[in-house]
N, C-alpha and C positions, 0 to 999 in steps of 0.2 A: 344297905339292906343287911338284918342280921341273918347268914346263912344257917345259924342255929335254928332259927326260926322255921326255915323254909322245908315244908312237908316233900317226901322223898315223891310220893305221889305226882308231885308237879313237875317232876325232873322226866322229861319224853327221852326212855332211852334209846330206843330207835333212831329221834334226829340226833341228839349226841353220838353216836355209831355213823350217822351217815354222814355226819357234818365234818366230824373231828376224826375218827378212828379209822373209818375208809383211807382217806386221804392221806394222811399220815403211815398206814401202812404200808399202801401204796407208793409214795417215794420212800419208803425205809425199802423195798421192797425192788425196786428197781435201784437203789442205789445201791443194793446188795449185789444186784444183778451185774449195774456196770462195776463193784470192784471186780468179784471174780471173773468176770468175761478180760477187763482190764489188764488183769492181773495176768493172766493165760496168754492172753495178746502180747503181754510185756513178754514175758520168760520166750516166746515165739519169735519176736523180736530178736532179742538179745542173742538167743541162738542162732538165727539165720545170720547177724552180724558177726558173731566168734566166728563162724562158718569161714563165712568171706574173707575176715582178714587171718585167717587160719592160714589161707592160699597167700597170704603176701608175703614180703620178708621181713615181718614188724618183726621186732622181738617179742617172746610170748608172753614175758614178764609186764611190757604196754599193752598188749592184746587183753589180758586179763583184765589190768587198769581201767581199760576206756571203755568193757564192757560191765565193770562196775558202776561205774560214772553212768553208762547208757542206762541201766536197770533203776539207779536211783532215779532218775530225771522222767523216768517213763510213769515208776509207781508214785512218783510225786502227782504229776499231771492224772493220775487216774483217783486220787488221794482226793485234787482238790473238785474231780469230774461228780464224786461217790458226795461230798459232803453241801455241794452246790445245789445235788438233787432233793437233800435233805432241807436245801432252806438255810444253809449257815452262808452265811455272810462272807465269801471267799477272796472277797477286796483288802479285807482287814484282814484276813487269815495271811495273806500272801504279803502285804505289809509289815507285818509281823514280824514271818517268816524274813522276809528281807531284811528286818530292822535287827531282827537274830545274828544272822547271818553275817551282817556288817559288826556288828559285836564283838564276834567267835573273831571274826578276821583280823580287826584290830587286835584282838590279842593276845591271838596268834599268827602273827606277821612275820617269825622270824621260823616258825612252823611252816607257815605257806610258804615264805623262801625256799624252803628245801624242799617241798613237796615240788611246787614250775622245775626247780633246779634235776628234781631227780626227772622229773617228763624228759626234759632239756637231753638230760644225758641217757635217758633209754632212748630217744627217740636218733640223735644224733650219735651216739656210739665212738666218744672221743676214746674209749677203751673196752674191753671186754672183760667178760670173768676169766681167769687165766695171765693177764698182764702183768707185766712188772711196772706199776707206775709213780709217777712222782709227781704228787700235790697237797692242798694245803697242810704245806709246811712238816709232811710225812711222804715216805716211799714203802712199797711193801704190793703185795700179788693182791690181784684182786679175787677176791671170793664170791662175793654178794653184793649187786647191787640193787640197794631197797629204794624206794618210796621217799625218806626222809633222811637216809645217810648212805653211805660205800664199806663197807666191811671188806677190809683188808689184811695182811698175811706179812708180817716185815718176816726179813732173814732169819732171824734168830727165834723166829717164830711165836711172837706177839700177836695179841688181834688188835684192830685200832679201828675204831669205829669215828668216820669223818664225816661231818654234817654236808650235805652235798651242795648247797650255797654256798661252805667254803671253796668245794671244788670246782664248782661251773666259775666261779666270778674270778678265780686266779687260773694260774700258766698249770697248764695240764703238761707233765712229760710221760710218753709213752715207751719206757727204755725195750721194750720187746715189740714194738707195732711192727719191724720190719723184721725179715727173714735172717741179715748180714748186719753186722757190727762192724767199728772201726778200733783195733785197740791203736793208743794214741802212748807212748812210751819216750819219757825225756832220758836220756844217758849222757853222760858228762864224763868226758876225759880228761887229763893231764895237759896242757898245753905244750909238755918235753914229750908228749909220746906221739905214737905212729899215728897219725889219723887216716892212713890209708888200711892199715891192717885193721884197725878197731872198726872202720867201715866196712871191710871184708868181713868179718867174724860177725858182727850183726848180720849180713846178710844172709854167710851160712847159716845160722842160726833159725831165721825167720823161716828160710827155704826147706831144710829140712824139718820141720813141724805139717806133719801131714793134717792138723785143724785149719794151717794157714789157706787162704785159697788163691790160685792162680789168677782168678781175675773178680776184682780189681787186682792189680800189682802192688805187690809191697811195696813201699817207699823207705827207703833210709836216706837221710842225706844231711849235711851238719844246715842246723837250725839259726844257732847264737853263738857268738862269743859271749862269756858271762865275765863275769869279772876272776872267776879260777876256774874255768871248765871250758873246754870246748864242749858242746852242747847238741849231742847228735838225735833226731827223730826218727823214731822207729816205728811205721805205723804199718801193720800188717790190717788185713779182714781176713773174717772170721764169722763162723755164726752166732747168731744170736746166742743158741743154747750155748756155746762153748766157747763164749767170750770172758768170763771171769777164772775157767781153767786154763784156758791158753796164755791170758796173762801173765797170771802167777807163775805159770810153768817158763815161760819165755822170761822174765824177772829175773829168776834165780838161775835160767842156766847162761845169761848174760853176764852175771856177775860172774861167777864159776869161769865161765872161758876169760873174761877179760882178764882173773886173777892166772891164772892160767899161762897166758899170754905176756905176762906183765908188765897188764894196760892199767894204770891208774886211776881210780874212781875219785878226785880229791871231794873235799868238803872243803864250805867256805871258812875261812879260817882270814884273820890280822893280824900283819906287821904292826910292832910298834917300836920305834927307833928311839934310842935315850940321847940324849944332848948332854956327856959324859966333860963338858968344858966347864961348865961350876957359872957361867955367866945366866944371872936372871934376866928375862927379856925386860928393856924396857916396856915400863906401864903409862909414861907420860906420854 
């Protein structure tokens, strides 16, 4: 039929209104309806659930997380409720969307590694911000932990930003998780000198350091014969905070009294004896 043809006259707008433009209005009209109602329901949602886990002891940084996660998954389902009433086809939409979605994932697979990785470690708390810790393949305070990496704080005051699939899948050290340290100190003597006095003098030493603490007890006591030291351990605790000052500090005035006392710190060191007779060994 040539629509050129066709006189406007013949065209009934009334049933084209009733047929077509009603209807069509009407689910444009109600799908308006369910997004914003949807839409207000979600955000109500989402709030009463912040709520809730507001009162637990998630961490806030997950609490935020899962109520992101909550809010997409809600305006999704309201998304595919608004376009279903429109008549689109929401089998294939959601096919789609899933065939997307497996796409994105592929790849970024090493993306989503550290995104489960960082859930893993908000959720589980192998560390906190504040820590001294030691992992993949770095040590340094923690500062921040995101979503997709660990921002941390070394000594010397570097930032290092650590993909957090490195650090869930290796050995996590927590060097400050506990209250009390152990400092762990090898001392080596002379095998000519006192081993009784040089065992006295450590212990003064340890005992009067008011960081040391009474319980647990110090330990000193000889460890090894070495091949040029006798080999005495000196392991005091300590706190946490004031375990790398009391080290140092007990280090040096070790040395100082041993020199002091004159107790002998040797180093390893070889004999080598000449065979001063002029005879070549036999080689047959």
């Amino acid at each position: 039929m040539d629509l050129q043809n066709i006189d406007a006259s013949q065209i009934d707008i009334s049933k084209v209104f009733i047929q077509y433009f009603i209807p069509w209005a009407t689910n444009f009209l109600f799908a308006l309806a369910i997004f914003l109602i949807g839409s207000a329901v979600s955000k109500w949602i989402v709030k009463l659930v912040g709520k809730a886990l507001g009162k637990s002891t998630l961490d806030p940084m997950l609490i935020d997380f899962l109520k992101n996660i909550l809010r997409w998954v809600l305006m999704l389902l309201v998304i595919v409720a608004a376009l279903d009433q429109l008549g689109v086809d929401t089998t294939s939409f959601i096919a789609i969307l899933g065939a997307a979605g497996l796409a994105v994932g592929l790849a970024l697979k090493d993306s989503l590694q550290n995104f489960a990785s960082g859930v893993m470690l908000i959720m589980f708390r192998p560390f906190r911000t504040g820590d001294y810790i030691e992992a993949a393949g770095t040590a340094g305070v923690v500062e921040e932990i995101r979503i997709f990496s660990t921002q941390l704080r070394t000594p010397d005051n570097k930032e290092v930003i650590a993909p957090n699939g490195d650090i869930y899948s290796g050995v996590i050290v927590n060097v400050t998780a506990k209250n009390t340290r152990r400092i762990d100190l090898v001392v080596g003597i002379g095998y000519d000198d006192d081993l009784r006095k040089a065992k006295r003098i450590l212990e003064e030493l340890v005992s009067e350091d008011e960081r040391v603490l009474k319980d647990p007890a110090p330990f000193v006591a000889v460890g090894e014969l070495g091949g040029s030291s006798v080999d005495l351990l000196v392991r005091p605790w300590t706190k946490t905070s004031d375990y790398f000052a009391t080290k140092c500090d007990l280090t040096e005035r070790i040395k100082l009294a041993l020199d002091d006392a004159g107790i002998s710190i040797p180093y390893p060191q070889m004999d080598v004896h000449l065979d001063s007779s002029g005879e070549r060994p036999d080689a047959g």
